[in-house]
C-alpha positions as CSV (number, residue, x, y, z in Angstrom):
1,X,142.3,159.4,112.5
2,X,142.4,161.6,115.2
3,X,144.9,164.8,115.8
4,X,145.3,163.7,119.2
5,X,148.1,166.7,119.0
6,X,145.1,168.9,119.4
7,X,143.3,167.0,121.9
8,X,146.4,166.8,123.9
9,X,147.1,170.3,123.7
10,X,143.1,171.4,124.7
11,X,143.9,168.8,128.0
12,X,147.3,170.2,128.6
13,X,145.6,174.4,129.0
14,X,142.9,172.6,131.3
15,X,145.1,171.3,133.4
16,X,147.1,174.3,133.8
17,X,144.3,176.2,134.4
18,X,142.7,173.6,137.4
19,X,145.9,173.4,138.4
20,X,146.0,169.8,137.3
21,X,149.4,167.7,137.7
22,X,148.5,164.7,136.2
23,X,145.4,163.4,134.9
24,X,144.3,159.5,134.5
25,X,142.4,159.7,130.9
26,X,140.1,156.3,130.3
27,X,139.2,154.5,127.6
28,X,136.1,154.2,128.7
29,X,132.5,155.8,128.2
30,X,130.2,156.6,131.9
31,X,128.6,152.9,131.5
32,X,132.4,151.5,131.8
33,X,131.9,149.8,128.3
34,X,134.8,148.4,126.6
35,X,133.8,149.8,123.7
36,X,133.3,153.1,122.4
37,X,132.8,155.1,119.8
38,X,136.1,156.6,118.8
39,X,134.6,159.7,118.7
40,X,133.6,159.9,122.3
41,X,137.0,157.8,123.7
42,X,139.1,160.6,125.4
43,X,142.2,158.2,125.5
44,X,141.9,158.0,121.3
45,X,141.4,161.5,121.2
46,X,144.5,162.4,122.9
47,X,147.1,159.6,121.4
48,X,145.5,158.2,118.3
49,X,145.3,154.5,119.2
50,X,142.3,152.9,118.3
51,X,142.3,149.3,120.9
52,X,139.5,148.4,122.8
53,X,141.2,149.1,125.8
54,X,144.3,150.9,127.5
55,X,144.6,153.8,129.3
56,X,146.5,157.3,129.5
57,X,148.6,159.3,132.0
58,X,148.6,162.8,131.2
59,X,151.2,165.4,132.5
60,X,152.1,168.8,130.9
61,X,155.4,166.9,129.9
62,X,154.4,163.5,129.1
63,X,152.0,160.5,127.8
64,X,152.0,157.1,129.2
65,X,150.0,155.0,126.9
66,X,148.9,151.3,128.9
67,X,148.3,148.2,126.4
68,X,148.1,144.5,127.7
69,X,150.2,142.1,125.2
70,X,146.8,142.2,122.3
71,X,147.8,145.7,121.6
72,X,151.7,145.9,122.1
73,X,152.5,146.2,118.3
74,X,149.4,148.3,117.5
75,X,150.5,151.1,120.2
76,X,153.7,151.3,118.8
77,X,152.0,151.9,115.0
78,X,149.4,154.1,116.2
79,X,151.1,156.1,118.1
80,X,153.9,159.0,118.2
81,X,157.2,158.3,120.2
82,X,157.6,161.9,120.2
83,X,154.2,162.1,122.0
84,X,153.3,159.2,123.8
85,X,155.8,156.2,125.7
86,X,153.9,153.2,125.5
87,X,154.2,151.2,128.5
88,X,153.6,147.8,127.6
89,X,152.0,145.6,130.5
90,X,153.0,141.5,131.3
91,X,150.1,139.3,131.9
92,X,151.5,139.6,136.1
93,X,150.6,143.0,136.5
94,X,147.2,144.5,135.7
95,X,146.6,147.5,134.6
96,X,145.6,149.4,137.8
97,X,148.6,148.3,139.2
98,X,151.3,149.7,136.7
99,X,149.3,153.2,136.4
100,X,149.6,153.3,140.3
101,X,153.3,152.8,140.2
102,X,153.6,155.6,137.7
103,X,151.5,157.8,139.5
104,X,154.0,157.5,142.6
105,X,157.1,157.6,140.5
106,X,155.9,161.2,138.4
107,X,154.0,162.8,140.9
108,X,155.7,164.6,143.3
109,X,153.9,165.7,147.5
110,X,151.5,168.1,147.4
111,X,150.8,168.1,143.8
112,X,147.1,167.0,142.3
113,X,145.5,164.1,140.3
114,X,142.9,164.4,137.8
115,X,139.9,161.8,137.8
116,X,137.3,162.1,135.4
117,X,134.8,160.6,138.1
118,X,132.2,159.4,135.4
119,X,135.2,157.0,133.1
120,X,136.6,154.8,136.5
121,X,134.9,152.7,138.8
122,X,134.9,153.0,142.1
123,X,136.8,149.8,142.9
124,X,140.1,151.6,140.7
125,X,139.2,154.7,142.3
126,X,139.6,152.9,145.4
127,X,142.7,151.0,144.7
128,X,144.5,154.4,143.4
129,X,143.4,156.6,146.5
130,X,144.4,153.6,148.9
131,X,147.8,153.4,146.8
132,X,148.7,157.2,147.5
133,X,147.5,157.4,150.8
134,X,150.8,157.5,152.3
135,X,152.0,160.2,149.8
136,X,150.4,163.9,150.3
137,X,148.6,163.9,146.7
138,X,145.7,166.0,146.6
139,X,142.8,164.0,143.9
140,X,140.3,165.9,142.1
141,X,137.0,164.4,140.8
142,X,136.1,165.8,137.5
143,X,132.1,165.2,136.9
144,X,132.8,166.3,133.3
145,X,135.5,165.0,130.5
146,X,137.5,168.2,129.3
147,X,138.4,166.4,126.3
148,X,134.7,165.8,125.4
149,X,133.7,168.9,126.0
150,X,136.5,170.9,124.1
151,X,136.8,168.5,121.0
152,X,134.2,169.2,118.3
153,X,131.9,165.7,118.4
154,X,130.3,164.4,115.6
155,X,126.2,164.3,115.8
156,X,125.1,161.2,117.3
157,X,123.5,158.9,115.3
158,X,119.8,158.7,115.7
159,X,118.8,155.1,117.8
160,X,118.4,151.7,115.8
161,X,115.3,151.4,118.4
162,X,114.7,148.9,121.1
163,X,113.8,144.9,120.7
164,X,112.2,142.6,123.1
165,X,113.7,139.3,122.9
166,X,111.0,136.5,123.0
167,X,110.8,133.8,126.0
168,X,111.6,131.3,123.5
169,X,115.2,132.7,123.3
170,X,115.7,133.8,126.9
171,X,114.3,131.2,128.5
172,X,112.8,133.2,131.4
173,X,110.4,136.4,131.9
174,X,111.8,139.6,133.2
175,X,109.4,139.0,136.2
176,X,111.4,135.7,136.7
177,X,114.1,137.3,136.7
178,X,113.7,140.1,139.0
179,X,111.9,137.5,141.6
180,X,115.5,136.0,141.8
181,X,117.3,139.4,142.2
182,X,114.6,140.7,145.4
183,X,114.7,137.9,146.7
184,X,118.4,137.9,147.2
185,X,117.8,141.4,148.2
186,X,115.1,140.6,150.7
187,X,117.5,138.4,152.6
188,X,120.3,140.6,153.1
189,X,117.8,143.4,153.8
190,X,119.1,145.5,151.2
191,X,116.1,148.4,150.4
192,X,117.6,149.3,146.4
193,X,120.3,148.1,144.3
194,X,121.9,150.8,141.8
195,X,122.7,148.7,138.4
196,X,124.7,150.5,136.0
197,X,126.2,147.8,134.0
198,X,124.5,148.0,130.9
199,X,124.4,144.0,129.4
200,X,122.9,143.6,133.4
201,X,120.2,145.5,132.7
202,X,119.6,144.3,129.1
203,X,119.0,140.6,130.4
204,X,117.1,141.4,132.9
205,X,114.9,142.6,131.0
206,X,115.2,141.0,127.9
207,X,115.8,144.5,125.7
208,X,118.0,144.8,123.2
209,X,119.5,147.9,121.3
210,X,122.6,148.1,118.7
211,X,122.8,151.6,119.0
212,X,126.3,151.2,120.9
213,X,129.2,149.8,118.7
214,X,129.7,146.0,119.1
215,X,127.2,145.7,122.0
216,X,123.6,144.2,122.4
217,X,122.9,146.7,125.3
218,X,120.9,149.8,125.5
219,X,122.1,152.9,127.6
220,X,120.2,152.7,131.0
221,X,120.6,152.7,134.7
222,X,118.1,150.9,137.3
223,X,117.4,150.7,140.8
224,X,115.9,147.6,141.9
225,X,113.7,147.5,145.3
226,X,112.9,144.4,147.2
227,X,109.5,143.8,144.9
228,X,110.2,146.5,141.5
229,X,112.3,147.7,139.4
230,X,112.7,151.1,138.1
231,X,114.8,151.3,134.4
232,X,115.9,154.7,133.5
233,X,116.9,155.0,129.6
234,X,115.6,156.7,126.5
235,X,111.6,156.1,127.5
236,X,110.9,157.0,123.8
237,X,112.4,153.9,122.7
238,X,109.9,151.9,125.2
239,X,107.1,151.7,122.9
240,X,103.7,149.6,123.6
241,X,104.8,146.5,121.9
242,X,108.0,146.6,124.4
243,X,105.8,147.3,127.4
244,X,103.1,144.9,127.1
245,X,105.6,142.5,128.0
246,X,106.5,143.8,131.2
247,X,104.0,143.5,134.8
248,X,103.6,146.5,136.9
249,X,106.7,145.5,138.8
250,X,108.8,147.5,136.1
251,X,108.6,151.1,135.7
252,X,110.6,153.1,133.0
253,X,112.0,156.6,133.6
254,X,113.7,159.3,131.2
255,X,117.6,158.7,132.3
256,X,118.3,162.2,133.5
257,X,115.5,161.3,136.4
258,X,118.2,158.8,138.2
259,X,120.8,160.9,140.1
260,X,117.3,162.8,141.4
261,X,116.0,159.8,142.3
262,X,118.0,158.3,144.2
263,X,118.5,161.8,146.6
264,X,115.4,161.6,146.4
265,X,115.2,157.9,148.2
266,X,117.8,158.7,150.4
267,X,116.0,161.6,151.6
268,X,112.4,159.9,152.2
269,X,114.1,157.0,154.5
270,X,116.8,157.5,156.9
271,X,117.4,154.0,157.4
272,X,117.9,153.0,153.4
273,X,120.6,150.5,152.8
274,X,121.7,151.1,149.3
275,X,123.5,147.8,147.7
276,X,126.1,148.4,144.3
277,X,128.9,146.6,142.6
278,X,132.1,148.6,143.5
279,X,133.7,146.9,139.5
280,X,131.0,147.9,137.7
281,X,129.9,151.4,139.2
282,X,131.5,154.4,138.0
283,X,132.7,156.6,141.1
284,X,130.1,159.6,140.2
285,X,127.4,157.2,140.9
286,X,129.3,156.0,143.9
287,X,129.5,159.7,145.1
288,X,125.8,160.3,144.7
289,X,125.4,157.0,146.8
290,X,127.5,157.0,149.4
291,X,126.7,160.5,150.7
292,X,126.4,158.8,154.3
293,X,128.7,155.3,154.0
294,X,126.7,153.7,156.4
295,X,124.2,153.1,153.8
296,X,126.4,152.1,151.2
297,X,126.6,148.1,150.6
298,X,129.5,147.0,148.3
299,X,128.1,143.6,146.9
300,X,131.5,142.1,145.3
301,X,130.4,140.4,142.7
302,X,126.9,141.1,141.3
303,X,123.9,138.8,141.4
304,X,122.8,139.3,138.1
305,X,126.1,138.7,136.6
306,X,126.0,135.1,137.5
307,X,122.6,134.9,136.7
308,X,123.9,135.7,133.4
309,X,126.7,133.6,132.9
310,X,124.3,130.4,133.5
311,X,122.8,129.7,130.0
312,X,119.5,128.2,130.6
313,X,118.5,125.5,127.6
314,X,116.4,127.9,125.5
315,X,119.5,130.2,125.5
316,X,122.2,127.3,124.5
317,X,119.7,126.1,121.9
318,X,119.4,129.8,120.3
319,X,123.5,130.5,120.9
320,X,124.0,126.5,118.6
321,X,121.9,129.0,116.0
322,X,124.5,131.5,116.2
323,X,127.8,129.7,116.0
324,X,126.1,127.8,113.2
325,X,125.5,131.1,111.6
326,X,129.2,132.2,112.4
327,X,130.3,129.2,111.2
328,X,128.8,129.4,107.9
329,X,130.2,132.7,107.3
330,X,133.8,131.8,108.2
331,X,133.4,128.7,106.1
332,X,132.4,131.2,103.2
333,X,135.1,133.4,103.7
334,X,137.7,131.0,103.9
335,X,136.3,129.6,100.5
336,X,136.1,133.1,98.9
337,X,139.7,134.0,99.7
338,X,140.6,130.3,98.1
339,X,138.2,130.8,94.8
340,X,139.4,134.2,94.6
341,X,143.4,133.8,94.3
342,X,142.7,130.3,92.4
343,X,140.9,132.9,89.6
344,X,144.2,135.3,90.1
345,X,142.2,138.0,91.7
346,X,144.3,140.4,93.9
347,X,142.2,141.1,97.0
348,X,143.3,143.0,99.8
349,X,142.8,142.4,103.2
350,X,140.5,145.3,103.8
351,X,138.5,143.3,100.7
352,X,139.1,140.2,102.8
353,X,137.0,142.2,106.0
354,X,134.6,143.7,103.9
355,X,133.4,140.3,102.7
356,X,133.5,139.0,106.0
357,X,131.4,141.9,107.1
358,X,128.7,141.1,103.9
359,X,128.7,137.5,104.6
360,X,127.6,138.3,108.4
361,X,124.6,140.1,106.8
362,X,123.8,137.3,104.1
363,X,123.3,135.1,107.0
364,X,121.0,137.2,109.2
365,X,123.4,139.1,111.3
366,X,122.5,142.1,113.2
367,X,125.3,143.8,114.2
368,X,129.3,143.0,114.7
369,X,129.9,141.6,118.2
370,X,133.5,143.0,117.6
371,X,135.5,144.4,114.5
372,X,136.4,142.0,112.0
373,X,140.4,140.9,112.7
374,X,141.2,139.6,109.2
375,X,145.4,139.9,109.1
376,X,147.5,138.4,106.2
377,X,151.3,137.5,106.3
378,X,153.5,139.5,108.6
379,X,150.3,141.0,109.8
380,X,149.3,138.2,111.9
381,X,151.4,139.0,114.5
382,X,149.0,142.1,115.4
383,X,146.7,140.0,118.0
384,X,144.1,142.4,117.6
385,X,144.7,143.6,114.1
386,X,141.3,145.5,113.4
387,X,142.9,147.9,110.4
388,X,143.2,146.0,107.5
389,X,145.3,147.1,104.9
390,X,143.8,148.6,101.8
391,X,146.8,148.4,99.7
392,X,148.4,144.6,101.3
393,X,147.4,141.8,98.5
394,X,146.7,138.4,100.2
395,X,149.3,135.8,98.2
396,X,148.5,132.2,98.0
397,X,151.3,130.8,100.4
398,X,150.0,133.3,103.1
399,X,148.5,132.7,106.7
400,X,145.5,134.5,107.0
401,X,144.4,134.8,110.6
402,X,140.2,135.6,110.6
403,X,138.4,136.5,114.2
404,X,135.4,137.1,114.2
405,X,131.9,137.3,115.5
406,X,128.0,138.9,115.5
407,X,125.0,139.3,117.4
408,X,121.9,137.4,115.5
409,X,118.3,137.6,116.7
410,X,118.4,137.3,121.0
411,X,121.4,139.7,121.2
412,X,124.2,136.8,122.1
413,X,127.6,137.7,121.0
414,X,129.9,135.0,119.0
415,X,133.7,134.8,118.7
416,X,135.7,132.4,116.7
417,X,139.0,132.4,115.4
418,X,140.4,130.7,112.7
419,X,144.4,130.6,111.2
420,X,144.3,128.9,107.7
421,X,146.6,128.7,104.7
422,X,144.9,131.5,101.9
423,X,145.5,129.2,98.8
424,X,144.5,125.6,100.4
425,X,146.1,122.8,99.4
426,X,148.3,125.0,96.6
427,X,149.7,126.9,98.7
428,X,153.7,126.5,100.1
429,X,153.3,128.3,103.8
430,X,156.7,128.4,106.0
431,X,157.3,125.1,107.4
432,X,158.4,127.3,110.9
433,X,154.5,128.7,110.8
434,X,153.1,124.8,110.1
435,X,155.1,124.1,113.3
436,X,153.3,127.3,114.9
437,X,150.3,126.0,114.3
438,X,150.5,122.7,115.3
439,X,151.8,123.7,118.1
440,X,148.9,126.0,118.8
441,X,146.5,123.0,117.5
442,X,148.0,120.7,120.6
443,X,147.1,123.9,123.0
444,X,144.1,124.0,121.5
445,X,143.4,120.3,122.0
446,X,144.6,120.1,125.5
447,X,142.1,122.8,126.2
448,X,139.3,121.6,124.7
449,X,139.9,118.1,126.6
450,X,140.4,119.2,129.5
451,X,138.8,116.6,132.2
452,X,136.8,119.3,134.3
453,X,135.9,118.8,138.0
454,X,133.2,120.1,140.3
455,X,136.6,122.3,141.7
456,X,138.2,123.2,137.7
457,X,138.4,126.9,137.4
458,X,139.5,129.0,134.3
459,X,143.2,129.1,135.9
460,X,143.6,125.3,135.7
461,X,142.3,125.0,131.8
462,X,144.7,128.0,131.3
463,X,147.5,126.6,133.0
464,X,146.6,123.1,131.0
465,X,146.9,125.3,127.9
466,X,149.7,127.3,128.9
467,X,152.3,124.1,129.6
468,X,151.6,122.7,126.4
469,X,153.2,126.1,125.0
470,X,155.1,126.5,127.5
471,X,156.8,122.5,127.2
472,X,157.4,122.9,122.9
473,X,158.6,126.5,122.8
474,X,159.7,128.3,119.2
475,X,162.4,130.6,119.1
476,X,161.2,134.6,119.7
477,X,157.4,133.7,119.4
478,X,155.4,134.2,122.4
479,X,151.9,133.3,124.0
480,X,150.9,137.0,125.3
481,X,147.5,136.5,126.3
482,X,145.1,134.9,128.3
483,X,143.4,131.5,126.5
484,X,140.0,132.6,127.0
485,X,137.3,134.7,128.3
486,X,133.2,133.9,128.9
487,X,130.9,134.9,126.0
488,X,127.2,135.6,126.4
489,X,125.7,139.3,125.9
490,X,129.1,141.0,125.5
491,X,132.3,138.9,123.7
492,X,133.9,139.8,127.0
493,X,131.9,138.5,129.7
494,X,133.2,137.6,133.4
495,X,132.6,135.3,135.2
496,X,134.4,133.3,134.0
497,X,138.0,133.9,133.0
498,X,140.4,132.0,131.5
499,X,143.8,133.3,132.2
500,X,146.9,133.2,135.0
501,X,145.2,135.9,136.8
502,X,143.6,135.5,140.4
503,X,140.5,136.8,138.7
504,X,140.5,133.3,136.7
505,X,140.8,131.3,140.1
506,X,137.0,130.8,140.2
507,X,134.5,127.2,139.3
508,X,133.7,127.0,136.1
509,X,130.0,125.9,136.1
510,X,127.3,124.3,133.4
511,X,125.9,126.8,131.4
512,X,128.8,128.9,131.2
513,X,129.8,129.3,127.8
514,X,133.6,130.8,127.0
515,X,136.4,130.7,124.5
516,X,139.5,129.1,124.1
517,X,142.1,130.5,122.0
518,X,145.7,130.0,122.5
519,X,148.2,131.7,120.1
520,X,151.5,132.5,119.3
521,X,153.1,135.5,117.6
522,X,156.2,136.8,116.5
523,X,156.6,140.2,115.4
524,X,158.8,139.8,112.1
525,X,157.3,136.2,110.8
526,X,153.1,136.5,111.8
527,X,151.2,134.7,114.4
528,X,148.8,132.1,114.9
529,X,145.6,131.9,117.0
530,X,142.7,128.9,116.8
531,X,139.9,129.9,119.2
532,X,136.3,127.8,119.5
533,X,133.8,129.3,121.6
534,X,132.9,126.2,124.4
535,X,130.3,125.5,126.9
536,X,130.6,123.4,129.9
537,X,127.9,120.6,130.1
538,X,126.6,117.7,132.7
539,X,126.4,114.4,130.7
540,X,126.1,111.3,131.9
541,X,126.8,112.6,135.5
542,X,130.0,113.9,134.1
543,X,131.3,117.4,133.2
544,X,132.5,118.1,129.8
545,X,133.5,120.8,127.5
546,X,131.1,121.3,124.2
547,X,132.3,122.9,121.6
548,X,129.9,125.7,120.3
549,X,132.2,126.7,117.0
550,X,131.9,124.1,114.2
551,X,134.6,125.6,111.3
552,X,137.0,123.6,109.8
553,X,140.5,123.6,110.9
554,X,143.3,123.8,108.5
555,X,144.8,120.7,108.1
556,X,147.7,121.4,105.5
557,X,149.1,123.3,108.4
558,X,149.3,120.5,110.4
559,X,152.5,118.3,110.9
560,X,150.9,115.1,112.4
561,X,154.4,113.9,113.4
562,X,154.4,116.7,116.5
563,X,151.1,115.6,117.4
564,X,151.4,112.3,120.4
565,X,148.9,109.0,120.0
566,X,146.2,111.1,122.5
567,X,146.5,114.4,120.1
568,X,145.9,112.4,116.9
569,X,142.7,110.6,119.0
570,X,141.2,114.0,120.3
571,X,141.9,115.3,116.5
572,X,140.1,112.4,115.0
573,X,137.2,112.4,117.5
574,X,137.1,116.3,117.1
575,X,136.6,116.2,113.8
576,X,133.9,113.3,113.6
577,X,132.0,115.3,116.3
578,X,132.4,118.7,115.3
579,X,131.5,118.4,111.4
580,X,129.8,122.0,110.2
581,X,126.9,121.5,108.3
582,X,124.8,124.4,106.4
């Protein structure tokens, strides 16, 4: 755990002494990764909460601590009142928005912001510096983290190495790829394009590394001209069975050669035009960009992220391999819990995760693609619960809410969720979380027949979701996340989105593969959340949603007399066409 007492107080002197006001701390790392290690996450350090995401306002007085409604509970458990207010954010204002609103209310004309330029893209950087233009607030750009640099780090761990990822996974060469990406290029007459966005880089060029926690990636940057591509990463870890697969077209640098690099392009041609991706650039590398604007082109939406999000054949085929894997080990799990309590052992649920954790190995994992959420009871009502409890023993008439996920061979990420009833057909649960669940199951159902258009975006299969909640409501429990997000090399990928956002408001498009996981939670009785990872195919000239996840639902905590004629239908078909087999 950390003493974010001391890591506050080590912020607090550098401020005064910069002559800092306030001071945006990110959860982030300099790739913009969701997640990171807590031992290099400057927002952990200084309030102790442990979620993927959120971040921190720091003056000499005060901590604002920003969570989305996953982490609402968790912030209030991890956290001090005494030293941190946790402001707790609807799914109608983003982030962004409600620090920028805080930032005018505390700060005061003339006084300064802190930015640690290297944890914050350039698109925030842009929306907070537009948001206090009419207010005389001096920013300062920090190219360092005084929190890094002042708390004592542990050693970092020595690299699992690099992996090339065979054509029969991928689908396409890295020369294949990059040919899509300069030719793009060579039509705009764009000379480079900076790529910092680590699962980017990793598919273009089909490396992959699980030396970053829950990610498939390997630390890197790359520039790519209108016929190469230069990588800049740990070159020791490029060894000559990784480089034999790669043409002449790809060059790979020592990482501390990119910010010289690129002065060094901008130097040798006047006329340069230099192409990024304002969402995924971190402002440092903005700065040492845009040194003359004019040669700075803001491509809003990346190229190679939609690239990405388009499985090709050989990649759905491999990801059916991994949900079958994923399914097998929550199939397991959900037996072992079962076996266990009918043998009248006490387990735990940290002995719940732990076996999760085993079984992902067992069945050829190679890394988490997120930390195991294994809740029990009143528990269930953390959304992202990812500290299980030691000392809670898992009774027979408890809910157990299990989400999950791994990377296998290729690098993909799975996600599935699954609410069942610990003691099967034994078990007594509450008859109000049997109607939570059903209710969640027609949600779930309404989601997973949703009849998609050419025009269907993730909005409309939320909002399809969303009114099914929304239309049989139980008292105090609440739906406080989106229904789904795109999976591929990261468990968060984007496109697409499947939420009320504006960000959701875009075609959903064969190939794509996402989740869809509706929930509801209620602080005092637990929560419930089914979630099947999806893909959107063309069959018989019509678009359809394919369920990727296999695993059983729980059908003694279904009440089939809530469910309409069309439920029980999709129920039965769903179940003849979804049966998990070994």
């Amino acid at each position: 755990m950390a003493d974010s007492g001391t890591g506050l107080s080590i912020l607090r002197k550098f401020m005064k002494k910069e002559n800092i006001d306030i001071i945006l701390v990110n959860s982030t790392d300099e790739y913009l990764n969701e997640y990171t290690p807590l031992e290099e996450n400057s927002r952990y350090l200084i309030t102790g909460f442990t979620g993927s995401t959120g971040d921190a306002l720091v003056t000499q007085e005060d901590v604002f601590l920003f969570v989305d409604g996953r982490y609402h509970l968790q912030a209030d458990e991890e956290t001090g009142k005494n030293l941190v207010t946790v402001v707790k954010l609807s799914m109608d204002k983003p982030q962004s928005k409600a620090i920028i609103e805080k930032i005018n209310e505390v700060l005061k004309e003339n006084q300064t912001l802190g930015l640690i330029s290297k944890k914050l893209s350039y698109s925030y950087f842009e929306k907070v510096s537009e948001n206090l233009a009419d207010k005389a607030i001096n920013i300062k750009e920090l190219d360092s983290d005084p929190i890094i640099d002042s708390c004592k780090m542990q050693h970092p761990q020595a690299s699992k190495g690099f992996k090339y990822i065979p054509i029969e996974i991928t689908g396409e060469t890295p020369d294949e790829k990059l040919e899509s990406i300069t030719k793009e290029l060579r039509k705009q007459d764009i000379n480079f394009y900076v790529l910092t966005k680590l699962e980017e880089i990793a598919y273009l060029t089909n490396i992959r590394s699980y030396d970053i926690p829950f990610n498939s990636s390997f630390k890197s940057k790359a520039i790519i001209t209108q016929d190469s591509c230069l990588v800049f990463t740990d070159i020791s870890q490029v060894t000559q069975p990784i480089k034999k697969n790669f043409s002449d077209k790809f060059k790979f640098l020592d990482e501390k050669e990119f910010a010289a690099t690129i002065d060094f392009l901008k130097n040798n041609d006047k006329l340069l035009k230099i192409a990024y991706v304002p969402a995924s650039t971190n402002l440092y590398t903005y700065r040492l960009i845009s040194k003359n604007k004019d040669k700075a082109i803001a491509m809003q939406e990346s190229t190679l992220s939609i690239l990405k999000s388009l499985k090709n054949l050989s990649e759905l085929k491999h990801m059916k391999y991994c949900f079958k894997q994923t399914d097998t080990v929550v199939e397991q799990a959900m037996q072992w819990v079962k076996t266990s309590i009918d043998n009248k052992q006490k387990i735990t649920e940290k002995d719940f995760s732990d076996k999760v954790k085993d079984l992902f190995i067992q069945n050829a994992a190679e890394a988490l693609s997120f930390e195991v959420i294994s809740a029990s009871g009143q528990n269930t009502a953390f959304i992202h619960y990812t500290n299980p409890d030691d000392k809670k023993i898992i009774s027979k008439d408890d809910l157990i809410l299990l989400d999950c996920g791994a990377y296998f061979e290729g690098g993909y990420a799975t996600d599935i969720t699954r609410t069942f009833v610990a003691g099967g057909k034994d078990s007594k649960p509450l008859e109000k979380m049997k109607e939570v669940y059903t209710i969640v199951l027609k949600a779930f159902l309404a989601g997973l027949n949703y009849d998609v258009t050419l025009e269907t975006t993730g909005y409309d299969i939320d909002k399809a979701v969303r009114d099914i909640i929304d239309n049989n409501p139980v008292d105090s429990f609440k739906f406080a996340h989106g229904t789904g997000h795109g999976v591929g090399l990261s468990v968060h990928e984007m496109p697409p989105r499947i939420s009320p956002t504006e960000a959701a408001k875009k075609v959903i498009k064969p190939g794509m593969c996402f989740t869809i996981e509706p929930g509801l939670y209620n602080d005092s009785l637990g929560g419930v959340r089914i979630e099947n990872t999806v893909t959107l195919v063309l069959k018989d000239n019509k678009l359809k949603i394919e369920s990727l996840s296999k695993a059983k639902l729980d059908e003694n905590l279904i009440n089939y007399d809530r469910l309409n004629e069309q439920e029980k239908i999709w129920l039965e078909e769903y179940a003849r066409n979804n049966k998990f087999t070994k």
